[in-house]
C-alpha positions as CSV (number, residue, x, y, z in Angstrom):
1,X,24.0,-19.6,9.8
2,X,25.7,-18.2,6.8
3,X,29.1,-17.0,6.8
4,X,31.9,-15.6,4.4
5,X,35.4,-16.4,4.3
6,X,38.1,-14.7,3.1
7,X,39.8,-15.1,-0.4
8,X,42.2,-18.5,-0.1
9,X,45.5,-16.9,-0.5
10,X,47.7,-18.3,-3.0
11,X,51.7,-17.8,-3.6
12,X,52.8,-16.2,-7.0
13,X,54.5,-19.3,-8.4
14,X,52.8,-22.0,-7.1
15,X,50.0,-24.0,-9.0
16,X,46.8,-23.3,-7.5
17,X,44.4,-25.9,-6.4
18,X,41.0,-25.2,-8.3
19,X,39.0,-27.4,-6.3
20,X,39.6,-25.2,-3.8
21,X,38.8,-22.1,-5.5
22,X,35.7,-23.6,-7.1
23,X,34.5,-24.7,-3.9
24,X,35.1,-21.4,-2.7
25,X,32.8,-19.5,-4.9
26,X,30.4,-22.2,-5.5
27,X,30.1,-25.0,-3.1
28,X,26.5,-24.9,-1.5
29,X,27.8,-27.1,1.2
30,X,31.3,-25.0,2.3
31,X,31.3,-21.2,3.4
32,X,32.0,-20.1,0.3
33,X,30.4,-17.2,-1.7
34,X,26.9,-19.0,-3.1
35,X,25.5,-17.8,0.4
36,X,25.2,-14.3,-1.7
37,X,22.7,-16.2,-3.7
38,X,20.0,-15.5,-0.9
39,X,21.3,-16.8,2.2
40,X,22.8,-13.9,3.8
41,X,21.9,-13.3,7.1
42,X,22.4,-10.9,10.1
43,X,25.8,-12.6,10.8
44,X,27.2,-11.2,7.3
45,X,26.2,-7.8,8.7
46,X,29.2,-6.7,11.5
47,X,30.7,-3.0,12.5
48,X,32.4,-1.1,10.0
49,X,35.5,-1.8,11.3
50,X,35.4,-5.4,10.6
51,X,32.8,-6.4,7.8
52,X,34.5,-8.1,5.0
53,X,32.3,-7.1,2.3
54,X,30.7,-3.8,1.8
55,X,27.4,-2.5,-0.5
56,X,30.0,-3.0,-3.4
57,X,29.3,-6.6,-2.9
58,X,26.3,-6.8,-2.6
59,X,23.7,-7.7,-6.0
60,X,21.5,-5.5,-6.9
61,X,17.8,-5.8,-5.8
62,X,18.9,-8.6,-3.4
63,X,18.2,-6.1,0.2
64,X,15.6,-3.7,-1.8
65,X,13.1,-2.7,-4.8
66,X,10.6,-0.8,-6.1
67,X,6.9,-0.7,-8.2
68,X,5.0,2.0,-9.2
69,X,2.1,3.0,-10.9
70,X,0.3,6.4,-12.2
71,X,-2.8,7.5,-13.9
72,X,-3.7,11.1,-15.3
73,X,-7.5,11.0,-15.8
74,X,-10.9,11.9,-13.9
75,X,-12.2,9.9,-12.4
76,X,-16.4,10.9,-11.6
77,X,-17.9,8.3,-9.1
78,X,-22.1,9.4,-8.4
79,X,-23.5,8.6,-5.6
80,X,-27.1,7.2,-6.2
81,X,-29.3,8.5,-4.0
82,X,-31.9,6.8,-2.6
83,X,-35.1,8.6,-4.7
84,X,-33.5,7.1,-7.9
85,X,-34.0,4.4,-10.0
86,X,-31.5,1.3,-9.0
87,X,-28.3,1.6,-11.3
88,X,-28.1,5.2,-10.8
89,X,-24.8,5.5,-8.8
90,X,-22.5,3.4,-7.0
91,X,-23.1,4.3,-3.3
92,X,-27.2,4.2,-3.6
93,X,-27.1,2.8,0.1
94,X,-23.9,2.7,0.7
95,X,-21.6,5.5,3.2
96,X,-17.7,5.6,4.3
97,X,-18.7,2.9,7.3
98,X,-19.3,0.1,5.0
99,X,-15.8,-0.9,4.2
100,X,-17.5,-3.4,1.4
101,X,-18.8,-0.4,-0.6
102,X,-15.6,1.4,-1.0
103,X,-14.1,1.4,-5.1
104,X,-10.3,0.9,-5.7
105,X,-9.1,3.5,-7.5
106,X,-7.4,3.0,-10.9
107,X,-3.8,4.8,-11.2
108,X,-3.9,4.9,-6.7
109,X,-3.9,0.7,-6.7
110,X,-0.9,-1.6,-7.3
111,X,0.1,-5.4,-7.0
112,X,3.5,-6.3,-6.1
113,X,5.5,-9.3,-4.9
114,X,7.9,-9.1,-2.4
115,X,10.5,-12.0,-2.6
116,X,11.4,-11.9,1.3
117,X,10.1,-10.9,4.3
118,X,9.9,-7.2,3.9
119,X,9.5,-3.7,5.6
120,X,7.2,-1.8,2.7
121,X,6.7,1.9,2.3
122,X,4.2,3.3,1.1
123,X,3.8,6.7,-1.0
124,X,0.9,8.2,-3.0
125,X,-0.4,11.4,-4.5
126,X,-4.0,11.9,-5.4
127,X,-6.3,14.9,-6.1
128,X,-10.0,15.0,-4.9
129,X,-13.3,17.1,-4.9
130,X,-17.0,16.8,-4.7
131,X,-20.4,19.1,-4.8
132,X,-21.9,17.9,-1.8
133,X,-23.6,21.3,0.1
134,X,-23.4,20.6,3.9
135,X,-26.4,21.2,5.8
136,X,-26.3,23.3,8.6
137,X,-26.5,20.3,11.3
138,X,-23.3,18.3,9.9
139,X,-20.3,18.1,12.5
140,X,-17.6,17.5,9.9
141,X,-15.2,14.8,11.0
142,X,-17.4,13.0,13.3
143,X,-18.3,9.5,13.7
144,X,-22.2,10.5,14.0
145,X,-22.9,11.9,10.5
146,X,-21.0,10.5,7.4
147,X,-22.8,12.7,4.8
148,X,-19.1,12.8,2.7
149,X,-16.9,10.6,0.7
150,X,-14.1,9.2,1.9
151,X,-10.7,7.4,0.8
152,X,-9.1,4.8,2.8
153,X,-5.7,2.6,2.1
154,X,-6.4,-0.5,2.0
155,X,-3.8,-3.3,1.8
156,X,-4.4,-6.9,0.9
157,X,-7.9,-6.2,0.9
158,X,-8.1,-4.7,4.8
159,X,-8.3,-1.2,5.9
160,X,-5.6,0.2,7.4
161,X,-7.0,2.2,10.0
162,X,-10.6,4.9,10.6
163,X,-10.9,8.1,10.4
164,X,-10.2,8.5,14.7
165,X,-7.1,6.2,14.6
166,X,-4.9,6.6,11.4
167,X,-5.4,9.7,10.2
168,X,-1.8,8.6,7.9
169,X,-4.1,6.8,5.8
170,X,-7.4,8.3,5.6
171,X,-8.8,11.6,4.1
172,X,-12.6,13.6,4.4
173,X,-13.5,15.1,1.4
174,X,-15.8,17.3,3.1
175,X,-18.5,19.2,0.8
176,X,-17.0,21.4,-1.6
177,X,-19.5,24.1,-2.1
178,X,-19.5,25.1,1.4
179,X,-22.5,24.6,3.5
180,X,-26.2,26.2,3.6
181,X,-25.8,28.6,6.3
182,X,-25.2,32.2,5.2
183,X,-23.6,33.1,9.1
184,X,-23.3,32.1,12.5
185,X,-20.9,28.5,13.1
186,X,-20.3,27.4,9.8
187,X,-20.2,30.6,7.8
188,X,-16.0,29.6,7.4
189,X,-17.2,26.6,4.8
190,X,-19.0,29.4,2.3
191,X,-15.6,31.6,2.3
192,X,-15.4,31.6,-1.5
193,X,-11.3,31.8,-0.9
194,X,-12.2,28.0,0.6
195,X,-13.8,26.2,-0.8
196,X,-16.0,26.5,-4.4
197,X,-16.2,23.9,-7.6
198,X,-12.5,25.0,-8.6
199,X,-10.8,24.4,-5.0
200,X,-9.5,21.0,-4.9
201,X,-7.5,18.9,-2.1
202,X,-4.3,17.2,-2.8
203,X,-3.2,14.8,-0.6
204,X,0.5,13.2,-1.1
205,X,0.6,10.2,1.5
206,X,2.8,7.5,3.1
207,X,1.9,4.7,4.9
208,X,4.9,2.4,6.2
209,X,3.8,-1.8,6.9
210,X,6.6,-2.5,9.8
211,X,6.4,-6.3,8.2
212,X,4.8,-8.0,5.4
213,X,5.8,-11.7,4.4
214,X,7.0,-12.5,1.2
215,X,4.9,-13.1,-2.1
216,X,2.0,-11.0,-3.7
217,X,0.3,-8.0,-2.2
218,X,-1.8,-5.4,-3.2
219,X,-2.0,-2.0,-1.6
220,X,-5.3,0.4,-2.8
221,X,-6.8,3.8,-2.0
222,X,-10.5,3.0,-2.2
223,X,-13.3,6.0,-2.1
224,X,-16.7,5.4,-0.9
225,X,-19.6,8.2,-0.5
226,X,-23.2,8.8,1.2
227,X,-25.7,8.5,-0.8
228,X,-26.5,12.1,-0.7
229,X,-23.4,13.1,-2.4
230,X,-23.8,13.4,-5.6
231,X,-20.4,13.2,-7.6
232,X,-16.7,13.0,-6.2
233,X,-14.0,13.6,-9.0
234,X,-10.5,12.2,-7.7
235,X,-7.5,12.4,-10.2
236,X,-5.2,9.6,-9.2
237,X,-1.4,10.6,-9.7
238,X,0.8,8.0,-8.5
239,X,1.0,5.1,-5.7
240,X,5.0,3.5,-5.0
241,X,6.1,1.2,-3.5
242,X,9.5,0.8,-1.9
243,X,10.5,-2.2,0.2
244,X,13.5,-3.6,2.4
245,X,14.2,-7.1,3.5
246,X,13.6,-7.9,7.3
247,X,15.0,-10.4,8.8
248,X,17.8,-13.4,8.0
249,X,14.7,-15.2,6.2
């Protein structure tokens, strides 16, 4: 259990004991200030009315920190089809429920490394579109037809969530051309004040991890596509990363 002491007090006049002093700031063995060097824990932490040290104390980046990264160009991923020769796309037979097919997306993907146990938050904003036309079967947003692309967060490698159960961290990009029909159900996807090639969707979104341990970790937005969309454009703007320690450890 670490524990701070107060200042030894000393008497103007009288020679002061160094040992004691030195001990006092640096002994790894007394209660003394070294616990600052990493081994506070929840017992340094008491009401306002009696903590000895306040933030003024306190190192910087020893409770919190930050990364970030950023990226301003297009970024054109084709779908493939599957009437083309092989090495025409990147999602040839691939769709938005095979989590192996998804691409990380430069600019929307970072690394960090957390140096204790951490709560991490998560914050990105990204810019998407593709020409897909919707036929005028397609239930957008269902589980039954995946004729879209996608992006997901993943982090360390793992998806956070579907499209059904974390709707934080997962977005449609739904065909922007609108669909075939010229009336009836889906005549609201060919409203040219909807959708058309220059209406884009920008999505600025937070995830938060309740708990990560500490050392490296990587946090991505991935996009992946049916086959039968042929181009999705995303402009990746910035992912961050802001994390607090958690715990005494």
């Amino acid at each position: 259990m670490s524990k701070l002491e107060p200042i030894p007090s000393y008497t103007n006049g009288n020679v002061a004991q160094a040992d004691v002093l030195y001990d006092f700031m640096y002994s790894p063995l007394e209660p003394s200030l070294e616990v600052i060097n990493g081994r506070l824990d929840e017992d340094n932490i008491k009401d306002s009315d009696t903590r000895l040290y306040n933030y003024t104390e306190i190192q910087q980046h020893s409770l919190t920190g930050a990364y970030g990264i950023a990226g301003t160009a297009n970024l054109d991923y084709f779908g493939g089809g599957s009437a083309v020769p092989l090495g025409s796309g990147f999602f040839r037979n691939g769709g938005p429920a095979t989590e192996s097919r998804y691409i990380a997306v430069p600019g929307s993907s970072i690394q960090f490394y957390l140096p204790f146990k951490s709560r991490v938050l998560l914050t990105w904003t990204i810019c998407f579109i593709n020409d897909n036309e919707l036929d005028n079967n397609q239930v957008v947003g269902t589980e039954s037809d995946r004729r879209w692309s996608q992006v997901n967060l993943f982090v360390d490698g793992t998806p956070t969530g579907t499209i059904t159960n974390s709707p934080e961290s997962t977005r449609l990009i739904s065909g922007s051309m609108g669909d075939q029909a010229t009336g009836g159900s889906k005549a609201v996807y060919t409203n040219p004040r909807l959708q058309d090639r220059y209406k884009n969707r920008f999505w600025s979104g937070h995830y938060f991890a309740e708990e990560l341990p500490a050392g490296y970790h990587s946090a991505s937005l991935r996009v992946c596509a049916h086959g039968t969309v042929k181009q999705t454009r995303i402009r990746a703007r910035s992912m961050n990363c802001i994390f607090f320690k958690h715990g005494a450890t």
